[in-house]
C-alpha positions in Angstrom: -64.6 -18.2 0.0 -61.1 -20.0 -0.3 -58.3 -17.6 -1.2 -55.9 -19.5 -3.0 -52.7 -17.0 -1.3 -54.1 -18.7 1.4 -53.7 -21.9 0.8 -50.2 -21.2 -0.7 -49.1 -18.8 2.5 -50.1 -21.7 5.0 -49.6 -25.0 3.5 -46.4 -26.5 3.6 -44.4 -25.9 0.6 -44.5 -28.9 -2.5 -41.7 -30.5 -4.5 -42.5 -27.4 -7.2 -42.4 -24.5 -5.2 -38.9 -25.8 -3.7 -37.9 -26.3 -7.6 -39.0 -22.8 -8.5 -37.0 -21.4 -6.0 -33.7 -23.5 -6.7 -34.6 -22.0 -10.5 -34.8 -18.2 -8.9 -31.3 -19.2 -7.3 -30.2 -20.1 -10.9 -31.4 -17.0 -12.0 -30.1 -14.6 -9.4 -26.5 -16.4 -10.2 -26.9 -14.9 -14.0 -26.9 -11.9 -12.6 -23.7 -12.5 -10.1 -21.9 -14.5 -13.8 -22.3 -11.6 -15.6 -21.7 -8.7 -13.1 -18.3 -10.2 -12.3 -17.8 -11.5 -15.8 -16.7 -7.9 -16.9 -14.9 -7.4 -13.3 -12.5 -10.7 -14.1 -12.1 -9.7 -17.9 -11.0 -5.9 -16.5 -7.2 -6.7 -17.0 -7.9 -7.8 -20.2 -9.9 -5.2 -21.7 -7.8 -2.1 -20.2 -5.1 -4.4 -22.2 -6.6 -4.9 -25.4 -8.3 -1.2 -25.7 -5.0 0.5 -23.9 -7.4 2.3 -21.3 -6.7 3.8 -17.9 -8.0 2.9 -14.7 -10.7 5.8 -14.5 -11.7 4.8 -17.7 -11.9 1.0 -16.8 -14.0 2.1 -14.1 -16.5 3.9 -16.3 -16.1 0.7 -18.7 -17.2 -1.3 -15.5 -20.3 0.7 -14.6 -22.2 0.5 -17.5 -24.6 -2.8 -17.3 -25.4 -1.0 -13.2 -26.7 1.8 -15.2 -28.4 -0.6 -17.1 -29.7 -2.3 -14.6 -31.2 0.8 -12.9 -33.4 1.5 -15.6 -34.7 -1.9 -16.1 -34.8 -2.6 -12.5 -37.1 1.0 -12.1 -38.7 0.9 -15.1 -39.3 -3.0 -15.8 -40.3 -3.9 -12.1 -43.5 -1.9 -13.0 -43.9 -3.7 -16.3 -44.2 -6.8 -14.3 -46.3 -6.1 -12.2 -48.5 -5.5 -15.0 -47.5 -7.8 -17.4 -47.1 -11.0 -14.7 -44.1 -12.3 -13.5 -43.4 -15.0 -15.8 -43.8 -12.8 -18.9 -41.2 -10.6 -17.4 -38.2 -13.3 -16.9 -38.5 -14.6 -20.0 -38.3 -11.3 -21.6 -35.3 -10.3 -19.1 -33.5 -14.1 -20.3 -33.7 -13.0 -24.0 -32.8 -9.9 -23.1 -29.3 -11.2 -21.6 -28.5 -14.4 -23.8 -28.5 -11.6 -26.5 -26.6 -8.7 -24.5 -24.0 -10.9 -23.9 -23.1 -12.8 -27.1 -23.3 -9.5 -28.5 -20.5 -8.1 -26.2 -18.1 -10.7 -27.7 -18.7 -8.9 -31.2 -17.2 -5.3 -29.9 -14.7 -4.3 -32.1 -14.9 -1.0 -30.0 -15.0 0.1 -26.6 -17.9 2.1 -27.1 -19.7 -0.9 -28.6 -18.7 -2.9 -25.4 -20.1 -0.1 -23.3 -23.7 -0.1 -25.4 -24.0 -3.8 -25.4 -23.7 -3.8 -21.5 -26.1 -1.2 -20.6 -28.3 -3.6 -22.6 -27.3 -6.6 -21.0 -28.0 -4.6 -17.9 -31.4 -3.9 -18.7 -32.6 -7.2 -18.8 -30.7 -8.4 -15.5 -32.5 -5.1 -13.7 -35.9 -6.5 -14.8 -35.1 -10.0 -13.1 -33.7 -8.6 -10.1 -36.8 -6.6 -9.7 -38.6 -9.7 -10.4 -37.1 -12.8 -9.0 -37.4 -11.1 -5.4 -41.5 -11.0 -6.0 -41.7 -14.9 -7.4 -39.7 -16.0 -4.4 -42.2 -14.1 -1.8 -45.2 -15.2 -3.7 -44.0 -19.2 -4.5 -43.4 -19.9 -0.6 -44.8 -20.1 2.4 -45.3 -17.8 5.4 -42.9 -19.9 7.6 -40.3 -20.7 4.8 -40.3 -17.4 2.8 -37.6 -15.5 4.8 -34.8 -18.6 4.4 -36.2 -18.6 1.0 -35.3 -14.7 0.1 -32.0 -15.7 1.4 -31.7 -18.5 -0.8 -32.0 -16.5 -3.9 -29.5 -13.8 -2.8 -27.2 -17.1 -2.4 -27.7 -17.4 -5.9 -25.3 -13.6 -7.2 -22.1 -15.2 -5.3 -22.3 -19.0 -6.6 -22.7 -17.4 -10.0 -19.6 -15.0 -8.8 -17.9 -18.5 -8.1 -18.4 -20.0 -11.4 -17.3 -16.5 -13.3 -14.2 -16.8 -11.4 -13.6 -20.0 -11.9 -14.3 -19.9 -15.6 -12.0 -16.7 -15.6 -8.9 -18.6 -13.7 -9.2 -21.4 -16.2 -9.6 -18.6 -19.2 -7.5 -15.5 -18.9 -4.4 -17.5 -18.7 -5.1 -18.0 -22.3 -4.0 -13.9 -23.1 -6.0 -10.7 -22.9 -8.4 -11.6 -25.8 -10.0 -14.4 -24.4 -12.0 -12.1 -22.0 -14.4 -12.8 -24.9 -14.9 -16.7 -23.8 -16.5 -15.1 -20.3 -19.7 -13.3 -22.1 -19.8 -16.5 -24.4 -20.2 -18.6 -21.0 -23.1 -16.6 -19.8 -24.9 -16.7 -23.0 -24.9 -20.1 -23.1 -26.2 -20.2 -19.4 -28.9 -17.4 -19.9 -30.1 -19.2 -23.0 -30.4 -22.4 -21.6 -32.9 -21.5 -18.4 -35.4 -20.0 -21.1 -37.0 -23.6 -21.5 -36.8 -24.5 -18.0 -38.9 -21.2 -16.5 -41.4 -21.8 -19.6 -42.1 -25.1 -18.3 -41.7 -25.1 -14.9 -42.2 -22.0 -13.6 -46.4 -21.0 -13.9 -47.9 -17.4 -13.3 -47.9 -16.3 -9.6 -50.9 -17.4 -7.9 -50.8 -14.2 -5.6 -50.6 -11.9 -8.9 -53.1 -13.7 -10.7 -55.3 -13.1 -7.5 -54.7 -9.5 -7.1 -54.8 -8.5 -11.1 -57.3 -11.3 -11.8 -57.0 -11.1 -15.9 -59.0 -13.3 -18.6 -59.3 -16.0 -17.2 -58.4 -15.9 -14.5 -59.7 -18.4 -12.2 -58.3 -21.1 -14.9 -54.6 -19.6 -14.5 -55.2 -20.0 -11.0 -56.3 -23.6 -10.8 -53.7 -25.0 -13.3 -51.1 -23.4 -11.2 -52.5 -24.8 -8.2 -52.7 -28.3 -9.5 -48.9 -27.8 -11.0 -47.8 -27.0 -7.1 -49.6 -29.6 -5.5 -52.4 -27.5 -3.6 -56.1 -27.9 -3.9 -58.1 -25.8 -6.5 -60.9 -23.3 -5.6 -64.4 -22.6 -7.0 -64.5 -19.3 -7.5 -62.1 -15.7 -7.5 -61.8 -14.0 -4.2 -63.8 -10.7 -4.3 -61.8 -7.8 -4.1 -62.6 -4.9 -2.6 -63.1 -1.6 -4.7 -60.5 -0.2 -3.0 -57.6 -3.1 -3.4 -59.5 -2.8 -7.3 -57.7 0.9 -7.3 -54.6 0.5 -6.3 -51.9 1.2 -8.3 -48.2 0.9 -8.9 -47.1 4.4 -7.8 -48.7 3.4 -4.2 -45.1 2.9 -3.3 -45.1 7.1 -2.8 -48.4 6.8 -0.7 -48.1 8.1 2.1 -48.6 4.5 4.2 -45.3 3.5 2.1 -43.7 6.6 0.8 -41.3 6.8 3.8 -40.5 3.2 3.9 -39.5 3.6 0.0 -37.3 5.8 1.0 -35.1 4.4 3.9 -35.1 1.4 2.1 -33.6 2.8 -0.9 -30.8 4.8 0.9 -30.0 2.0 2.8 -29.7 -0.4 -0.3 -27.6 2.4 -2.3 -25.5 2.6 0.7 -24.2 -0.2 1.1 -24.2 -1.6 -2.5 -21.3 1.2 -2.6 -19.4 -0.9 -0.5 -20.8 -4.3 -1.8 -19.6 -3.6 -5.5 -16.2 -1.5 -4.9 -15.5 -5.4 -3.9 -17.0 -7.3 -6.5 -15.8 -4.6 -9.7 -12.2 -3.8 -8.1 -10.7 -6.7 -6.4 -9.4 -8.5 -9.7 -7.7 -5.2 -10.7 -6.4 -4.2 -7.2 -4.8 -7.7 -7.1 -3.2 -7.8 -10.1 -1.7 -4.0 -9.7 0.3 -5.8 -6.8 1.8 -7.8 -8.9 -0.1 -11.0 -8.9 -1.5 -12.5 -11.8 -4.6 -11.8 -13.8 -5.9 -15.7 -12.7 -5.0 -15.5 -9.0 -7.1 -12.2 -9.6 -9.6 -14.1 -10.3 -9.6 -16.7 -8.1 -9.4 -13.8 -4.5 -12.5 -12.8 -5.9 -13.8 -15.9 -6.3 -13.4 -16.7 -2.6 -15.1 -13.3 -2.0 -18.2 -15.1 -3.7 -17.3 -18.1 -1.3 -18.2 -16.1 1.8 -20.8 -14.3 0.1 -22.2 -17.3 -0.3 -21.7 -18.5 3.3 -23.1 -15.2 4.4 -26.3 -15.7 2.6 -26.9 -19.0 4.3 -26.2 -18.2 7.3 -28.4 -15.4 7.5 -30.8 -17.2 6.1 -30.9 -19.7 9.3 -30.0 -16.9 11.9 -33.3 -14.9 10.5 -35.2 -17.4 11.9 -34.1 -16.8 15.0 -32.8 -13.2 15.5 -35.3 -9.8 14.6 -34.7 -9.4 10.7 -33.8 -5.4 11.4 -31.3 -5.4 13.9 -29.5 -8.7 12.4 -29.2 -6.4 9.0 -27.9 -3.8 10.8 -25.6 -5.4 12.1 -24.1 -7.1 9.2 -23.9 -3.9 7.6 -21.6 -2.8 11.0 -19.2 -6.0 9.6 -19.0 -5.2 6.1 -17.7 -2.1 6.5 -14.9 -3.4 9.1 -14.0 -6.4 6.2 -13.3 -4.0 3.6 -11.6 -1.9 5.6 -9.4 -4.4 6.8 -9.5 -6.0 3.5 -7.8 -2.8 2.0 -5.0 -3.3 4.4 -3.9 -6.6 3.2 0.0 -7.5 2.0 0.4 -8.7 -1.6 -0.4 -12.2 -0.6 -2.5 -14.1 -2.8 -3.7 -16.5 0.7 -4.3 -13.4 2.9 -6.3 -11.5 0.1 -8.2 -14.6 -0.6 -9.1 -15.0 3.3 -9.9 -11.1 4.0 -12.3 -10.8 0.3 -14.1 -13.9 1.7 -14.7 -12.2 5.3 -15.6 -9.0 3.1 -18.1 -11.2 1.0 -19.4 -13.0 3.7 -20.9 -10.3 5.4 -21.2 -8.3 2.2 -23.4 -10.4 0.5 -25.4 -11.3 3.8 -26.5 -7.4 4.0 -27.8 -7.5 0.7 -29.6 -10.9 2.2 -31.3 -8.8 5.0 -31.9 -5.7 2.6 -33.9 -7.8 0.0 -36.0 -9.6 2.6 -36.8 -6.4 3.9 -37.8 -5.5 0.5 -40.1 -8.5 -0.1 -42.3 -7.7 3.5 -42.6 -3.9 2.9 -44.4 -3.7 -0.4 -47.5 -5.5 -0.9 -48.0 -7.9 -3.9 -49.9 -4.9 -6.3 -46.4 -2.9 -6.0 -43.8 -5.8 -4.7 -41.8 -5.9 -8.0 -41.9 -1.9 -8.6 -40.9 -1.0 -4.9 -38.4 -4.4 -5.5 -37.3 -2.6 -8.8 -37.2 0.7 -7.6 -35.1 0.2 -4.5 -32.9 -2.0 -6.7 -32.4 0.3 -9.5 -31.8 3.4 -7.4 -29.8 1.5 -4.8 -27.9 0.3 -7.8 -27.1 3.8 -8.6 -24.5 3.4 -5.8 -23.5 0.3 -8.0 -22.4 2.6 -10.6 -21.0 5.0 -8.1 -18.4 2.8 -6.6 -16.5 1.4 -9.3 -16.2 5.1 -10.9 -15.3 6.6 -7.4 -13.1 3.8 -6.7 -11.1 4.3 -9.9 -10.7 8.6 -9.1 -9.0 7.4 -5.6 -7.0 5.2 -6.5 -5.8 7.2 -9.8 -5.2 9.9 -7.6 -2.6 8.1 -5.7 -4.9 6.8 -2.6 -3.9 4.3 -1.3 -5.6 0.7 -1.2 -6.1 1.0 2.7 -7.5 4.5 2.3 -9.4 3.8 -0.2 -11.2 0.8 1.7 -11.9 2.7 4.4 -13.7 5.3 2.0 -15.8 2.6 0.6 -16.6 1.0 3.5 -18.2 4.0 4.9 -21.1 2.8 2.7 -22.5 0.0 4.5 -22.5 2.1 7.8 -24.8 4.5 6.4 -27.0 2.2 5.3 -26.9 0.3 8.8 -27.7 4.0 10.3 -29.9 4.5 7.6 -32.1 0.9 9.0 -32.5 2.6 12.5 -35.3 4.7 11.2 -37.0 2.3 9.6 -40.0 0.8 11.2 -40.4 -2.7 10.5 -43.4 -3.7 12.5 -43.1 -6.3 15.0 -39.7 -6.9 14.2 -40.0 -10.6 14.2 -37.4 -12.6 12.6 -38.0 -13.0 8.9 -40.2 -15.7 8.1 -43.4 -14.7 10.4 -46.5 -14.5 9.5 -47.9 -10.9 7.8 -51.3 -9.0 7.6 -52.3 -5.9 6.6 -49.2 -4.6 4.1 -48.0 -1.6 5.9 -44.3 -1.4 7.2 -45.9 0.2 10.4 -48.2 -2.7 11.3 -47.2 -6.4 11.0 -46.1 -6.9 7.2 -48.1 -8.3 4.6 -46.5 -10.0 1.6 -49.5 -12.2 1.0 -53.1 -10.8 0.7 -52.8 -6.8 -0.4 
């Protein structure tokens, strides 16, 4: 009998599997728009609301904490509920969160409206990661993880961007930025309803009503031959469940995973929340700010790709590792810099670069671990307890340097992260090691990695 994950795991990928990954890459770059949207508007909300920088950095945290809970919570939704479902939901979920920022009269309305807006990016994070393991192939799906990740810092590029054109304009326009990513989140709604079908590998595994139709219009929609009947699953794939990712096959993985995603996502946001506001306490202005950290999202961009093609050809564990090595040595260095607006712009990039490539490594790592039945809930869990050190970092970042730190100290601090997590990576067995885009089968992290037929 024809498994159609099969057919999708070993044929070469269509036109519309290509598309629905440029559309994760759209999506993933809502969630780097909106996460540095606050970051860029920082100088002009601590203006407008007469706030400190510990309080800033509280103001700054609260879509991560957010994003934890729908990341945690909401990955298991979807992989219930489908995966299509789910980023529709999460798009609503964000068009609304951040139209209704622009509304605060109040900093403690800002603060609810972005732990809202941070729910619905935590359930596409945990999701988006799933659609782009299950829409490619065996030999693409590594460089196609690393696409997506490509997606936070090209959204980072726009924010700043839209931010050096903006906040020239006074401290009130800070507004115009959560406007901008309305508009953006509101307009991909109609483009995942009609492009982006059900996941064949999630259809397969749940097999709901009708099921074997679902199947076969999605496989006509990609391109791929339909098959006659469902795959018979075995009784016990049938009881499986969502909290397998504490089994005892898994529960260990879960765990390195997570500490080395919380890890360095300490050090990857102190650079993404803080540069703007670091830059402009020099002395430099609010949109040269914004446009150092928009060249951190340059090399974060850079990073991603070229992980992507150097996964192909280097083992996927010790090329993360290794990245994380870097990124602590660029923000380290990067805390060091003169109050140059060229030599910040050139040290954030180095940071982002290998900032934003560790985060490339760390979510293809996710994707082969967990099977399909738990892929978005280990995806969301890792996410939204790693992005606990999200909320950590712009908080602990805001104490040091309130407490008369200095920037090169307090880089050094925060860089710490991403060597723990590349520690952290040592103890994790990751099969065969083979670079990232091999073939997978049986599921475990301690065999070869399945992230096709579990």
């Amino acid at each position: 009998m024809t498994d159609p994950r099969e057919i999708i795991d070993k044929s070469a990928m269509t036109m519309l599997q290509f598309v629905i990954v440029a559309i994760t890459v759209m999506l993933n770059a809502l969630d780097g728009f909106d996460v540095l949207a606050i970051s860029v508007s920082g100088p002009g909300i601590r203006t407008e609301f007469g706030i400190d920088q510990a309080q800033l950095g509280f103001v700054l945290s609260m879509e991560l904490i957010g994003m934890a809970f729908g990341s945690i919570f909401l990955g298991g939704v979807a992989d219930k509920i489908g995966r299509r479902n789910m980023i529709l939901g999460c798009l609503v979920v964000m068009s609304s969160g951040m139209y209704l920022a622009t509304t605060s009269p109040t900093l403690t309305m800002l603060m609810i409206w972005r732990v809202y807006t941070g729910l619905g990016i935590g359930g596409m994070l945990s999701t988006t990661n799933a659609v782009v393991a299950e829409f490619s192939n065996n030999r693409q799906r590594g460089f196609c993880i690393s696409m997506m990740v490509i997606g936070y810092p090209l959204g980072g590029i726009v924010c700043g961007e839209v931010g050096k054109a903006l906040l020239n304009a006074g401290a009130l326009n800070w507004r115009v930025m959560f406007t901008t990513g309305a508009v953006l989140s509101a307009v991909l709604i109609p483009i995942v309803y009609f492009l982006v079908p059900e996941s064949v590998h999630w259809l397969t595994r749940r097999q709901p009503q009708n099921a074997l139709a679902r199947i076969n219009t999605a496989m006509s929609k990609l391109g791929h031959k339909i098959i006659e009947a469902l795959p018979i699953l075995p009784h016990e794939v049938r009881g499986k469940s969502v909290l397998d990712i504490f089994s005892p096959a898994l529960a260990f993985t879960t765990i390195l995973v997570t500490l080395a995603y919380f890890f360095h996502i300490i050090t990857f946001y102190y650079i993404l929340k803080w540069t703007p506001t670091i830059v402009t306490t020099m002395g430099i202005p609010a949109a040269a700010a914004s446009g150092v950290l928009t060249w951190a999202n340059v090399g974060g961009a850079l990073g991603g790709a070229v992980f992507g093609v150097l996964s192909t050809r280097i083992g996927l564990k010790p090329l993360t590792i290794g990245i994380l090595a870097m990124t602590m040595v660029g923000v380290a260095i990067f805390g060091q810099s003169a109050s140059e607006v060229a030599q910040l712009s050139y040290l954030a990039a180095f940071a982002g670069f290998f900032g934003n490539a560790g985060v490339s490594g760390l979510y293809t790592i996710v994707a082969y671990v967990f099977p399909t039945h738990v892929r978005a809930t280990g995806t969301g869990f890792v996410i939204g307890v790693g992005r606990g050190g999200a909320v950590l970092a712009p908080i602990l970042a805001g104490y040091l340097l309130k407490g008369g730190a200095t920037l090169g100290t307090v880089g050094l601090t925060m860089g710490i992260g991403s060597l723990l997590g590349a520690i952290t990576l040592i103890f994790l067995k990751l099969g065969t090691n083979k670079p990232a885009n091999a073939a997978a089968t049986d599921g475990t992290a301690g065999g070869k990695l399945d992230i096709s037929m579990a």
